[in-house]
N, C-alpha and C positions, 0 to 999 in steps of 0.2 A: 971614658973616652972610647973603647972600645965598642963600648955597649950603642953609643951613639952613631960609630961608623955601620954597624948592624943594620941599626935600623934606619939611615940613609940609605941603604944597597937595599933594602928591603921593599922600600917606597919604590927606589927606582925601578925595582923587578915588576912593581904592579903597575908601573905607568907602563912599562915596555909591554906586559901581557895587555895592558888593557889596549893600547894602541895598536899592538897585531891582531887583538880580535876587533877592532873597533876599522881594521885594515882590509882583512879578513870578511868582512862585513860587508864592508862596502865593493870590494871583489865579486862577493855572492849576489849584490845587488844588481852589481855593472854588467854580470851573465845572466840573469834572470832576464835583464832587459832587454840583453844582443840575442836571448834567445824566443822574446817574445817577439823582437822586430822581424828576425829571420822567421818565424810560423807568421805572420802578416804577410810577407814580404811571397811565402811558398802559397797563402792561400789566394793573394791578388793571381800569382803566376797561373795557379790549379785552374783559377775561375778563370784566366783568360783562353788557356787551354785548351777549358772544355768546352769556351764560346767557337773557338777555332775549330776544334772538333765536331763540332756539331754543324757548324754552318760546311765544313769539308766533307764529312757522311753524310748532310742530304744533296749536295753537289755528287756527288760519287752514287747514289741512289736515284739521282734523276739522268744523268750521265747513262749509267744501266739500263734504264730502263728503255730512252731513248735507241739506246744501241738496239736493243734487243729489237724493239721494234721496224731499226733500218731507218732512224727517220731523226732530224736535228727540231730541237725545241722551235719557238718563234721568240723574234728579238721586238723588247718594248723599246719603243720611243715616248718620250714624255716630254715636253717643251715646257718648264717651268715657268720663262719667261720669255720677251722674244718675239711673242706673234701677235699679229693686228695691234703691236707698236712700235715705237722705234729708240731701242735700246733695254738693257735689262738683259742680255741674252744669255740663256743659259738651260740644255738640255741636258735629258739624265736618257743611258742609253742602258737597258737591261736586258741581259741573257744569262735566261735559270737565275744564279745566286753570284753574279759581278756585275756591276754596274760601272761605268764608267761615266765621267760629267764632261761636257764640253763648254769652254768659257762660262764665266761666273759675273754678270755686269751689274751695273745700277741704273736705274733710270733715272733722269732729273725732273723735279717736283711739275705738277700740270698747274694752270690758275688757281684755281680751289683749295688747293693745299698748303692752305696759309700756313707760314712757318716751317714749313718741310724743307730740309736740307737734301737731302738726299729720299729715293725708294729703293728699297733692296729686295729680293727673292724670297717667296716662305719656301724654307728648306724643312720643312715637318717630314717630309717624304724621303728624305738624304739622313735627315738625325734617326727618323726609326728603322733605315737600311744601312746603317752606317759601318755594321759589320762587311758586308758585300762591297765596298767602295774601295774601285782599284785606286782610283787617282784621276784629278782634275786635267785635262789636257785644252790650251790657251790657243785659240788662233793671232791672236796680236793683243797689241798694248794700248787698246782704247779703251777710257773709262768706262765703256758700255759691255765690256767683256773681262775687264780685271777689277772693276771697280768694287764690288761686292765681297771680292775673298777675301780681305781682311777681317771680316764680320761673318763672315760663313767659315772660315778656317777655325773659328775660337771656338764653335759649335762640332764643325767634323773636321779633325787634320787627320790630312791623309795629305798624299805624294802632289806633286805639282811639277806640271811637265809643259813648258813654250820654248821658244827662239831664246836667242841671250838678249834681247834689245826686250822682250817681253818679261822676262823673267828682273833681268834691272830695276824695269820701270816697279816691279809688283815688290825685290825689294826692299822699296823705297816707301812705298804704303805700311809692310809689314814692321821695318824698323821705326814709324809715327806711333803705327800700334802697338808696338814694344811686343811683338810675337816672330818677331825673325830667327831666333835663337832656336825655335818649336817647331816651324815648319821644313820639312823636306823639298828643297828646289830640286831641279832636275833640267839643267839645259843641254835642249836637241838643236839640231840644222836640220834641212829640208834634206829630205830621203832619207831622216832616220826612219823605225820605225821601232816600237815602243810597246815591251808583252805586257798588256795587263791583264790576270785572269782569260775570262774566253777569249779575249782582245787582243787585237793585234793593229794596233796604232801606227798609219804611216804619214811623218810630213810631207806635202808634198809645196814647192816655194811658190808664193804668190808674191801680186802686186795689191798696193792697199795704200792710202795715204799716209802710213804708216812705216817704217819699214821693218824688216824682217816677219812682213803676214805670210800666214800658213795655210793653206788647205790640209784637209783629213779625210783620208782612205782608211775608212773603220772596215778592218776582215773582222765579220763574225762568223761562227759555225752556218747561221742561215744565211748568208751571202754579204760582200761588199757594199758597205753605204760610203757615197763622197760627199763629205760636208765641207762647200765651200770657202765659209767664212765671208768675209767680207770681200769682194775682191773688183777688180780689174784687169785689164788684159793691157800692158802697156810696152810696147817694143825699146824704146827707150827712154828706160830709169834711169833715175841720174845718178851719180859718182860710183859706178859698177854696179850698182844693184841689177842681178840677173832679172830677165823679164820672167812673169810666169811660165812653169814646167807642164807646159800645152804636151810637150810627149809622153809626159806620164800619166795627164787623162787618157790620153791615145790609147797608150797600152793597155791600161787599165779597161777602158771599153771593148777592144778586143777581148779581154781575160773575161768579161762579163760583172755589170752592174748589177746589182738590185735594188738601191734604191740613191735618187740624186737628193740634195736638201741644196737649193742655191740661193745666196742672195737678192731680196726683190726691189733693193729699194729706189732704184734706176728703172724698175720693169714698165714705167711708163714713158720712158725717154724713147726718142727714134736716137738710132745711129751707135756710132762710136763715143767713150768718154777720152778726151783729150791727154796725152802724155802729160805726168808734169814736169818734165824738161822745158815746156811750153811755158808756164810761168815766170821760169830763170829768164825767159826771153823778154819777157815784159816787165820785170824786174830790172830788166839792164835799162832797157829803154826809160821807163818813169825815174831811174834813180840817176840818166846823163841829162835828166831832162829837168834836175831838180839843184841846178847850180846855186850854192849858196843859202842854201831851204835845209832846214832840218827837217828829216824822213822818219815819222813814225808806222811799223809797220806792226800791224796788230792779223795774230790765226790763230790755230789750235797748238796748244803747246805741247801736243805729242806729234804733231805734222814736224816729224826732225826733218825729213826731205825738204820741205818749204822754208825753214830754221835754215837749212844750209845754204836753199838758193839765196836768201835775201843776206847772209853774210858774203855769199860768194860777191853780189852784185853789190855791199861796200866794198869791200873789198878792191876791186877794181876801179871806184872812183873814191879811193882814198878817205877811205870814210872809219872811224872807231864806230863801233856798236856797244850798244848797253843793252841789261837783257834788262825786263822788270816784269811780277807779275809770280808769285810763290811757284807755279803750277809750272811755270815757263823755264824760273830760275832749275828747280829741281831735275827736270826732264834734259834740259840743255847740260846740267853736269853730270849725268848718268851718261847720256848718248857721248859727251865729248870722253868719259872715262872709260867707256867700251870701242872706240873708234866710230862711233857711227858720225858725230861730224869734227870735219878739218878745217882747219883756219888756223893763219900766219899765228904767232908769238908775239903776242901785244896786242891784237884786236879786240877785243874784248875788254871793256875799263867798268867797275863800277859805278851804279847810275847813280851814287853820288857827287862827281866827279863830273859830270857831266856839263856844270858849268864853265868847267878851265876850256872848253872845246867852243869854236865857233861854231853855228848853226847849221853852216855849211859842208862840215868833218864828222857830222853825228847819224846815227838810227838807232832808233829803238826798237826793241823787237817787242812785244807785249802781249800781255794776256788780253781775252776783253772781246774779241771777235763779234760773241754772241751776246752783248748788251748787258751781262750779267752785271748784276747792278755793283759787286764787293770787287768785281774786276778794275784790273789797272786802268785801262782804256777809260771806261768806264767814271772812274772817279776825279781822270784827270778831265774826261767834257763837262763835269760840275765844277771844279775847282775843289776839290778835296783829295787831291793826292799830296802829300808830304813832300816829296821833290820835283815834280814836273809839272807844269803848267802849262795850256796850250797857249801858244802867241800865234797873234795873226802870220800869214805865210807856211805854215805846217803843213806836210803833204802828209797824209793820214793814209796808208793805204788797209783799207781791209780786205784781208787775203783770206775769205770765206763768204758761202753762201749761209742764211738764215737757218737754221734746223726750224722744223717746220714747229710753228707756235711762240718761237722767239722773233716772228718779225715786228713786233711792235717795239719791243725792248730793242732791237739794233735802229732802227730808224728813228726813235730817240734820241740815242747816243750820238747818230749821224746828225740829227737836230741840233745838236748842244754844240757840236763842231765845229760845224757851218757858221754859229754865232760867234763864238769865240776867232771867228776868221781864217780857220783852218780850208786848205784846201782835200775834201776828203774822196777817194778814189777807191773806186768798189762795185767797178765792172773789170771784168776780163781780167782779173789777179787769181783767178782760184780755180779750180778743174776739181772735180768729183773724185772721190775715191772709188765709189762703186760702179756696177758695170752696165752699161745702157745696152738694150736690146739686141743689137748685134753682136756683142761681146756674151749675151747670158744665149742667143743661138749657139755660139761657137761652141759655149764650155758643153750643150747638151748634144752638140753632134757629134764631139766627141766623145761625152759620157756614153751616150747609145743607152740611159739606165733603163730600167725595165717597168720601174714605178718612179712616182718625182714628190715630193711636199716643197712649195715653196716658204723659203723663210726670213727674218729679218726684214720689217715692214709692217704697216698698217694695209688694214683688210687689203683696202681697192691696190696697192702694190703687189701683195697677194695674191689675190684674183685677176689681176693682168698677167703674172708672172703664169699662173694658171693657164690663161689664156693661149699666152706665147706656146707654151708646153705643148697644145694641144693642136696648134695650128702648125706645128714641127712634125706631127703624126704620132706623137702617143695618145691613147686610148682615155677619155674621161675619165673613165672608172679604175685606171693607173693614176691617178690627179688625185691627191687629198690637201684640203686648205684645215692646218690645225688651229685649234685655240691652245693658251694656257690651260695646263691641267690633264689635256684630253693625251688618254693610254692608247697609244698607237701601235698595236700588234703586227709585224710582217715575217711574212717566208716566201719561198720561189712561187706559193701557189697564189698569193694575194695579201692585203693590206686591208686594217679595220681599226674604225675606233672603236674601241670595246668598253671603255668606261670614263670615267673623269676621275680625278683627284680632288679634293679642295682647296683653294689656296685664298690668302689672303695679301695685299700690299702690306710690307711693313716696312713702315716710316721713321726717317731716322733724324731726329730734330735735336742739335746739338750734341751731347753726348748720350741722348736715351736713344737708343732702338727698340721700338718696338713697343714701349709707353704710349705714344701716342694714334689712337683707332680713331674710326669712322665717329664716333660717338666725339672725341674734341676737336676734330676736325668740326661739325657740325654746330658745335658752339664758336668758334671760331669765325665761321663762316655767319652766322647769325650778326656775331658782336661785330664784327665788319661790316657790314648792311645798316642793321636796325640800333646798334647802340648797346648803352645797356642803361635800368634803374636798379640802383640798391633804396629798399626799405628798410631802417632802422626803426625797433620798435623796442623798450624796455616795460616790462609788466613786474607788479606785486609781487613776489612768491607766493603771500599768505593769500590775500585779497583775489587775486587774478586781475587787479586795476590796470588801467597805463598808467603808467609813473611818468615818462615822456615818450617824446615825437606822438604820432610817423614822423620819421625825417628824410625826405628824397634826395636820394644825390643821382644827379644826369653823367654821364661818362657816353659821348660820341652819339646820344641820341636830340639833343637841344641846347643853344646855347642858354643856359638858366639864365643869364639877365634880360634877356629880349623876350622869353616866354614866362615871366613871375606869374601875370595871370594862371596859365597850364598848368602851372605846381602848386599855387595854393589850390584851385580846384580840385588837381588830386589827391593833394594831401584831404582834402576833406572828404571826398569821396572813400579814403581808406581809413578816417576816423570813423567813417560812420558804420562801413564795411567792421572794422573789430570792433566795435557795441557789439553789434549784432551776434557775431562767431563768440564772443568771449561771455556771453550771457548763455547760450549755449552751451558751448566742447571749450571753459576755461583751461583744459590743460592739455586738449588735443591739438599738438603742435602740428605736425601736419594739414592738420584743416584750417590752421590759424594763417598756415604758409602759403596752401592753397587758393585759401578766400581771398589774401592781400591780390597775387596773383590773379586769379581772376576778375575780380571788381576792377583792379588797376589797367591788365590791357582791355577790358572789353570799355571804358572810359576815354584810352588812347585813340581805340582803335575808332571809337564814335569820333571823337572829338578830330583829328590830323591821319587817319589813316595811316598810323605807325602801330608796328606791334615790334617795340625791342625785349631784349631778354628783359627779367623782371627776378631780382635774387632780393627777397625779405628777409631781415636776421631781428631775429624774436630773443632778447636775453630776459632774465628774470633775475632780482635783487632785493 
């Protein structure tokens, strides 16, 4: 008995050793670990360290050197995007070793670019300086200036600095792309001003179709640049919006410019661009004038100012609004959650809901302005929106002018409208955001800058804005008109392009950016034209025989029942074409693919003057 409680205490002694060292064990394992993560974790720190270090001693070493000699570096200007188009904008602004970006946009797809959803910036030049980048700085919340930083932040995050009405909007972009958590916001008001590196960033408040647009007073070591942004000059904004701060050009110009960057895209208009208080006026009017008619009003759904007049003007004739249109819903609950727009407690219903309401108690506010075919407007002139259908009596009003290239696609849509019985209204609802000629004198007499680049605009905007500069008394040879790309050096003594960068369009089709180049564009653009033929061919493996076909299949180039004739000839013309190659190069695939190719369109091309694409698929069994 005893002998047996022994050797029970005895086992249990060895399970208890073995489980303290097997305890023991795993302890030594869990520090080994915590101590290889901490030397990962000190050599990430070291390496960043000593990127920082290095990029701060040769700042401090050209600093020196500069001193010594009495004399400040010269500040690059680079326009990435932005010139001799309209939209995309976005410069990179360099002095010594900080850069700083201004607005980051996208442009929307031209004809050609079948399938393109969106165009974004090549940022090659931002990702290999990406050490020296103080931070992004926003003049307003147009997709042509915040559109792109969702896709360029995943590449380089750094700081991000707008208004609060800009900073919302962008986000709202960042939380789609599940990167709001990553990025650094930073909301200013006009007359902040903002140190970045050499930089000294000041807002200064503007008027914009927009609200909350910014102008920018960049102090650098080589003098003050004013980069307008988009702007206008408008005495009375509506619902308190200050008009722009015309005294802080003033002053500014006293203190001494160096160089102006102003908006062109107005630089061929004569005159004044109209308040848009002035719309809320014609707003009142078509909406007393529309007793018993249901009001569709379709603009830009970042135009919050216009968003407001057209609820102000239900509003007063006892009218619910329904918003519709993703771009429109989104923007209208950001701006109402920041206060940018007011309206009573119950205006606003569900647009599906929209049935319980007579014809005569409704508007719709909508996306669709510019013809875009997935827009709301848009899908309800076909009859393919989900809840709303036009009926005859509709007063339609579109509260925008064409961007320049989209006039075929809105006068469509005006097309479908009109049919459908709609009453559609699309003069004198809409005033310009940018500034027409008299207003882009004003901002240079008072700038007084000393050199000028005009910006934002296609060439001939450009080169009138050019024009204007010159006939105000600055000096030709103070005028430079930039491209994309082009390294634009200045200091007090002069301005030069000194080199170019390279840049490419990258195309954002669905969820790929940057997948799709010039090269599937151009098959694209082919298959769209001419069509396309697939050749089906199987051969022998051992033999190199045909076992079957050719077999042709037409996709967009003929209807195959109406042209039989056409296809049995080419079919034969491509039996006879591989006799020939396959008694030859039987296992030169290439030349097999070639020959089909060739024999095949120089056949078309005699016979119907067609040359579609031509894709042979050669298997062997």
């Amino acid at each position: 008995m005893k002998q047996n409680i022994q050797e029970t205490q005895g086992k249990q002694n060895t399970q208890s050793n073995q489980a303290m060292l097997n305890n023991q064990a795993k302890q030594k394992k869990q520090a080994m670990q915590n101590k290889q993560a901490k030397k990962r974790k000190q050599d990430i720190q070291e390496k960043q360290d000593a990127q920082v270090k290095q990029v701060s001693s040769a700042k401090q070493l050209l600093h020196r050197k500069h001193s010594k000699h009495g004399k400040h570096g010269k500040l690059k200007i680079i326009p990435i995007g932005g010139m001799e188009q309209i939209g995309m904008n976005i410069t990179v602004f360099e002095y010594e070793d900080d850069i700083i970006v201004v607005d980051c946009g996208i442009a929307f797809p031209e004809n050609e670019m079948l399938g393109i959803d969106l165009v974004i910036p090549d940022i090659s030049y931002l990702k290999r300086n990406a050490l020296k980048i103080k931070g992004i700085f926003l003049t307003h919340g147009h997709e042509d200036h915040i559109g792109a930083l969702p896709f360029v932040l995943k590449e380089v995050n750094v700081p991000v600095y707008g208004t609060k009405l800009t900073i919302g909007l962008l986000e709202n972009k960042l939380r789609e792309h599940k990167i709001i958590d990553t990025v650094t916001r930073n909301v200013v008001s006009a007359s902040d001003t903002v140190k970045a590196g050499a930089f000294s960033v000041e807002f200064i408040g503007s008027n914009h179709s927009i609200v909350d647009a910014s102008a920018l007073a960049i102090h650098t070591p080589a003098g003050v640049v004013i980069h307008s942004g988009d702007f206008k000059v408008d005495y009375t904004p509506i619902h308190g919006s200050k008009p722009i701060d015309l005294q802080r050009f003033a002053q500014l110009g006293k203190e001494g410019v160096l160089l102006l960057m102003a908006d062109s895209t107005n630089a061929e208009r004569k005159g004044y661009t109209m308040s848009e208080s002035s719309v809320g006026k014609a707003f009142d009017t078509l909406f007393a004038e529309s007793s018993g008619r249901r009001i569709i009003v379709a603009t830009f759904s970042s135009n919050v100012d216009r968003v407001q007049q057209a609820i102000d003007a239900a509003v007063k004739n006892g009218r619910k609004v329904a918003i519709e249109g993703r771009s429109m819903i989104n923007v209208v609950a950001v701006a109402t959650e920041l206060g940018y727009l007011n309206m009573p407690e119950g205006t606003v219903i569900e647009s599906n809901h929209i049935n319980n309401y007579e014809d005569g108690k409704l508007v719709i506010i909508t996306t669709g302005s510019q013809g875009e075919p997935m827009a709301a407007l848009s899908r309800m002139a076909i009859n393919q929106h989900r809840r709303i259908q036009i009926k005859p009596g509709d007063r339609v009003i579109l509260s925008s002018t064409p961007i320049p290239g989209n006039e075929k696609t809105v006068s469509r849509v005006i097309n479908e409208l009109f049919k459908k019985g709609a009453d559609v209204i699309f003069e004198d609802t809409h005033v310009s955001g940018h500034a027409c000629q008299e207003e882009l004198k004003l901002l240079h007499s008072l700038v007084k800058a000393k050199f000028f680049i005009p910006v934002h605009g296609e060439y001939r905007h450009l080169k009138k804005h050019a024009e204007l500069a010159e006939e105000l008394g600055m000096p030709s040879d103070n005028i430079t008109i930039l491209a994309n790309g082009d390294v634009y050096e200045i200091d007090e003594n002069g301005g030069k392009i000194m080199s170019k960068i390279p840049l490419n369009l990258i195309f954002v089709d669905g969820l790929g950016v940057g997948d799709v180049g010039n090269i599937v564009l151009r098959d694209r653009h082919k298959l769209s034209q001419d069509g396309l033929m697939v050749v089906v061919v199987t051969l022998d493996k051992r033999t190199g025989k045909i076992i079957s076909g050719p077999d042709i299949l037409s996709r967009g180039f003929v209807y195959v029942r109406e042209s039989s004739d056409l296809m049995v000839e080419a079919k034969g013309v491509v039996s006879e074409a591989l006799i020939t190659i396959l008694a030859n190069n039987p296992k030169d695939w290439n030349k097999i693919k070639n020959g089909i190719k060739d024999v095949l369109n120089n056949y078309l091309w005699q016979q119907i003057k067609r040359s579609p694409m031509i894709l042979p698929i050669v298997t062997e069994i």
